[in-house]
C-alpha positions in Angstrom: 108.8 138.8 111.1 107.9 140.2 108.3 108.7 139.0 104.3 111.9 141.9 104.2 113.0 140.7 107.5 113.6 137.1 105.9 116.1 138.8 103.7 118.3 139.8 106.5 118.8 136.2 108.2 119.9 134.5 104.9 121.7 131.7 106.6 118.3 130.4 108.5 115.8 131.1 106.2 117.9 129.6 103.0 118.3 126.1 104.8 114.3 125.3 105.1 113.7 126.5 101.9 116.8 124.4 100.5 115.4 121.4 102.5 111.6 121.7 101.1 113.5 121.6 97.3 114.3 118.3 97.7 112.2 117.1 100.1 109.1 117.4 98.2 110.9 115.0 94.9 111.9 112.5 97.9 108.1 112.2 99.3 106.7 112.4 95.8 108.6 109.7 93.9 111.0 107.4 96.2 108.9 107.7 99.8 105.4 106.6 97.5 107.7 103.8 95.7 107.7 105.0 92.2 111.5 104.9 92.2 113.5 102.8 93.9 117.1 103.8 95.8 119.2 102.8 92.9 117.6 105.8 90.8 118.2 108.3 93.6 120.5 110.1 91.6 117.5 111.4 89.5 116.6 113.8 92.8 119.1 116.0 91.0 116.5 116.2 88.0 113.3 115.8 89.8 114.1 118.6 92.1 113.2 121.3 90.3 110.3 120.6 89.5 108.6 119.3 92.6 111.2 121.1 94.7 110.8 124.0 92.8 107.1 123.9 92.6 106.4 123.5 96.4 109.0 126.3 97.5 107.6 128.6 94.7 103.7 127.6 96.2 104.9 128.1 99.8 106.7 131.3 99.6 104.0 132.8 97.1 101.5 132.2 99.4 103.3 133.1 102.5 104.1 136.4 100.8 100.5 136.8 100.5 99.6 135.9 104.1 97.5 133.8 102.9 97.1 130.0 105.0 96.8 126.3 104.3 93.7 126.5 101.8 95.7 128.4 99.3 98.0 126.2 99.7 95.9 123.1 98.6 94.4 124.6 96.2 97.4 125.5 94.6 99.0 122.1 94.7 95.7 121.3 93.0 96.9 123.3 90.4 100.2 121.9 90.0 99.3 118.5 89.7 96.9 119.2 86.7 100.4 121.5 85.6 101.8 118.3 85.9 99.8 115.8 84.8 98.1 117.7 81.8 101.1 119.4 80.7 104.0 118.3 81.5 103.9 114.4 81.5 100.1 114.8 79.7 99.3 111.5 81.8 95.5 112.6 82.6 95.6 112.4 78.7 97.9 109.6 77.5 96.2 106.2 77.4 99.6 104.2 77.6 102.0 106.7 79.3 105.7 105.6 78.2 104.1 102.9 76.5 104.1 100.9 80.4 100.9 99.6 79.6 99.4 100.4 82.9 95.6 100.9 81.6 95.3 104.0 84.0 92.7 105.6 81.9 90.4 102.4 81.3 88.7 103.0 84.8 85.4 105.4 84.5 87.1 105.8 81.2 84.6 109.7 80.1 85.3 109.5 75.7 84.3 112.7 76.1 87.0 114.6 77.5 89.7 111.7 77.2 90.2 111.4 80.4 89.8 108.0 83.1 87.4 109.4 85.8 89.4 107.3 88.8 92.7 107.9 87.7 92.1 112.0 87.3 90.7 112.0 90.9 93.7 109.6 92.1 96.6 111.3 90.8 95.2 114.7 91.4 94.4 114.0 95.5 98.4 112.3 95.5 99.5 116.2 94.1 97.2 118.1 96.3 97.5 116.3 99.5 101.6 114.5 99.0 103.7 116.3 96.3 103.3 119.6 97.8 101.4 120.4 101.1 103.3 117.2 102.7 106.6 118.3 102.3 105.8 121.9 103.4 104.3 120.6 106.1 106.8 118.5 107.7 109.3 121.9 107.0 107.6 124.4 108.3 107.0 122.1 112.0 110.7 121.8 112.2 111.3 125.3 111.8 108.4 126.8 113.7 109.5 130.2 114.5 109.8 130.3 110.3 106.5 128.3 109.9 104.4 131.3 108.3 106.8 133.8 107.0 108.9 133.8 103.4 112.2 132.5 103.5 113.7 133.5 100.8 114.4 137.5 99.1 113.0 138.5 95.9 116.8 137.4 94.3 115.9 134.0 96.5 112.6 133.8 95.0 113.5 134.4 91.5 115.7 132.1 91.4 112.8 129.2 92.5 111.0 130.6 89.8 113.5 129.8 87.1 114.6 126.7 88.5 110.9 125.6 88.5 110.5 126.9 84.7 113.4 124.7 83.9 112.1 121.4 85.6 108.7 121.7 84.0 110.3 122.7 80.4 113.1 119.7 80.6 110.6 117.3 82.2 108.7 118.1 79.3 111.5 117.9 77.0 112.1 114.3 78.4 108.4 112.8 78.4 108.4 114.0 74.9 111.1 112.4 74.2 110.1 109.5 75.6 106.7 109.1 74.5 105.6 111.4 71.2 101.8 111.8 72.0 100.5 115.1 72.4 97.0 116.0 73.5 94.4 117.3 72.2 94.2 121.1 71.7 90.8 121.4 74.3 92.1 118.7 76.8 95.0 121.3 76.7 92.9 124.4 77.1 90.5 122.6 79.6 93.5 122.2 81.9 94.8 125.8 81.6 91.4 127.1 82.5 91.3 124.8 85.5 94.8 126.0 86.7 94.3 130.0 86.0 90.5 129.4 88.0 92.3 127.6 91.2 95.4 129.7 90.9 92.8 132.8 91.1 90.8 131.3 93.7 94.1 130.3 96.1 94.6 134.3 96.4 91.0 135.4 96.3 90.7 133.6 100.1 90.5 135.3 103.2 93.5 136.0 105.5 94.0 133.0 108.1 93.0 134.3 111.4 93.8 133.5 114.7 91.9 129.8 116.5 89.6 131.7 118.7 86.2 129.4 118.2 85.3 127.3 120.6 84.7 123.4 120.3 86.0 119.9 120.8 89.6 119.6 118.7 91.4 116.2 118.3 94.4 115.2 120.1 97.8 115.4 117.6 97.8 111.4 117.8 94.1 111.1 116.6 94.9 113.7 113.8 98.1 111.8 112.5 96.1 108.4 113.1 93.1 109.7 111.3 95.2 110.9 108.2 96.7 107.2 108.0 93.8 105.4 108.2 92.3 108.1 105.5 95.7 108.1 103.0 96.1 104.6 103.3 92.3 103.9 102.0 92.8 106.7 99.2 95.8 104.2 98.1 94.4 101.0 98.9 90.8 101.6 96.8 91.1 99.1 93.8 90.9 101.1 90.6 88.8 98.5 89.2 85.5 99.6 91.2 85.9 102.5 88.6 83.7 105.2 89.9 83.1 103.8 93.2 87.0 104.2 94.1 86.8 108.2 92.6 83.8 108.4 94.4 85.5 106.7 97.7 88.4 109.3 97.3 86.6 112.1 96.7 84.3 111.4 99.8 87.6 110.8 101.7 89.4 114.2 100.9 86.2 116.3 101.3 85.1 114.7 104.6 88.8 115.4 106.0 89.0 118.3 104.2 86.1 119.6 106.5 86.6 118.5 109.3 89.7 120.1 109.4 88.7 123.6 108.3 86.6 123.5 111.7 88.8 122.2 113.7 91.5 125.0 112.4 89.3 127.6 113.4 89.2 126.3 117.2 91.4 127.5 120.1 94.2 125.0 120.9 94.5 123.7 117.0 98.6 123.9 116.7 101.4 123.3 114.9 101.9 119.7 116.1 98.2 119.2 114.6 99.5 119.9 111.2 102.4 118.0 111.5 100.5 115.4 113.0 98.2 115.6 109.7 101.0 115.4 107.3 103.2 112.7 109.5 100.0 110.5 109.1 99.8 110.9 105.4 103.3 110.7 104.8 103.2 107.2 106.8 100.6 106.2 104.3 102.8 106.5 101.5 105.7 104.7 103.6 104.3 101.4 104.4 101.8 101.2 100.8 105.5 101.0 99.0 106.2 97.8 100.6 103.2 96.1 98.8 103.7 98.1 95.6 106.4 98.2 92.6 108.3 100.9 90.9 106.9 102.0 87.8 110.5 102.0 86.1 114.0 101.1 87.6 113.1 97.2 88.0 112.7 95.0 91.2 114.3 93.1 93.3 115.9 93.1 97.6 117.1 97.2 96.9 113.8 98.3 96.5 112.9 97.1 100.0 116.1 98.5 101.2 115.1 101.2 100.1 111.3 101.7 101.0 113.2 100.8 104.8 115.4 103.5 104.2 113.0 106.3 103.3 110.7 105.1 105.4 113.2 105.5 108.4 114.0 108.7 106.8 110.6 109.7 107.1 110.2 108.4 111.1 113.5 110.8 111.8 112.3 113.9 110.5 109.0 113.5 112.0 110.4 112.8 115.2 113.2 115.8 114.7 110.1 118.1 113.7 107.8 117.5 116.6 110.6 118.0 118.9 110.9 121.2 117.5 107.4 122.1 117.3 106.9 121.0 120.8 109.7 122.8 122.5 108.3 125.7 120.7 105.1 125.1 122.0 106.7 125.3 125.8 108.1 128.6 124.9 105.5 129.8 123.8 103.2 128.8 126.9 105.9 130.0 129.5 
């Protein structure tokens, strides 16, 4: 199918895409734990942003039949967006005044900046916020996986719904919190952004698996990206640069391993979703041990982790269906 054709099935390719918008803000805030249940009604304001970010990543890179590296590297991108810009927390040494210290670990005076916490919040946007969500979309709707979903109407509309999530969330954390970076922590991050932005389009076409080699079962990928996501979250930020280190070691490791297993006859759709189930489990069971960062405590956050966290388990199980009956299809 190609990007015009998705313009003439509106019903099917509009329902993926609408899923992804707010998928991605359900992953990102209340599947991690940051909010609990009783703020679900902030979905409604969250969505364009992270909704709106990860359908605008997907579709842009889709459109340029580009694969899962440009993909990463663009949610690279939008998490320093994110965190340098719009909520300026790689910058703020008491974000919302919360006293959370997230800069004090492998604090660099230099650049303003805590070494662990840059690393940290930067691998949650690269490997959860965005590439998750797509992800676990794309697998339930595998004869859509690669190809745009939305017209150039469809499209521009993402784009302005996305300008207006990052401008009001902006708006808000002003609001909230007055400081404002520095003028070069602000330029720093724009150059990073324009450089992986470049880069993400620069790459070479995905091709077709056709090496040959030893590739993992889909149970050992999604176990492997557990075991690897749950040690990203569990590394105490108080080893400092031995936790960015840890994390940086973890993502690169997987990071290759999975660029040669891609490239390897058999490597499949239910390999990717087995990736991103794995990683989205990680972020399911951490929320039990952890806290929200604002809309208090008590038995509805638990509740509520259960609920996402079945949540989570359903659409798994709905996408590998899917992707596996596809898989038959294909093969017979």
């Amino acid at each position: 199918m190609s990007m015009d054709q998705a313009t003439m099935q509106p019903g099917k390719s509009v329902l993926p895409a609408i899923g992804l918008f707010f998928l991605a803000p359900l992953v990102a805030e209340y599947l991690f734990g940051n909010l609990p249940i009783t703020m679900l009604h902030a979905l409604i304001l969250m969505a364009p942003l992270y909704g709106g970010g990860a359908l605008l990543i997907r579709e842009l890179v889709r459109r340029a039949g580009r694969g899962w590296p440009s993909i990463l590297l663009l949610a690279l991108a939008y998490g320093i967006l994110e965190e340098g810009f719009v909520t300026q927390t790689l910058f703020n040494p008491n974000y919302l005044s919360l006293n959370l210290h997230l800069l004090e670990p492998a604090y660099i005076p230099a650049l303003g900046i805590g070494g662990w916490f840059t690393v940290f919040v930067l691998a949650l946007h690269a490997v959860w916020s965005i590439p998750v969500p797509i992800a676990l979309v794309e697998a339930a709707v595998p004869d859509r996986a690669t190809t745009p979903w939305l017209s150039r109407l469809g499209l521009g509309v993402v784009v302005v719904l996305f300008a207006l999530g990052v401008v009001g969330t902006t708006w808000s954390s002003l609001h909230q919190d007055h400081f404002v970076s520095a003028p070069f922590q602000f330029a720093s991050a724009a150059v990073a952004i324009v450089c992986l932005a470049v880069a993400a389009f620069l790459l070479p076409r995905p091709g077709v698996p056709a090496g040959s080699g030893v590739i993992p079962n889909p149970w050992f990928a999604g176990a492997l990206a557990l075991a690897c996501g749950s040690a990203i979250l569990l590394l105490p930020p108080r080893w400092g640069w031995w936790a960015a280190g840890a994390i940086l070691l973890i993502e690169v490791g997987m990071g290759a391993a999975v660029l040669v297993w891609a490239k390897r006859m058999g490597w499949s759709l239910l390999h990717k979703l087995a990736l991103a189930s794995g990683a989205a489990l990680a972020y399911a069971w951490h929320a039990f041990i952890g806290r929200p960062v604002v809309g208090g405590t008590g038995a509805s956050v638990r509740v509520g982790n259960a609920v996402f966290a079945l949540g989570a388990l359903a659409l798994i199980g709905f996408a590998a269906k899917r992707s596996s009956a596809s898989a038959v299809d294909a093969n017979g």
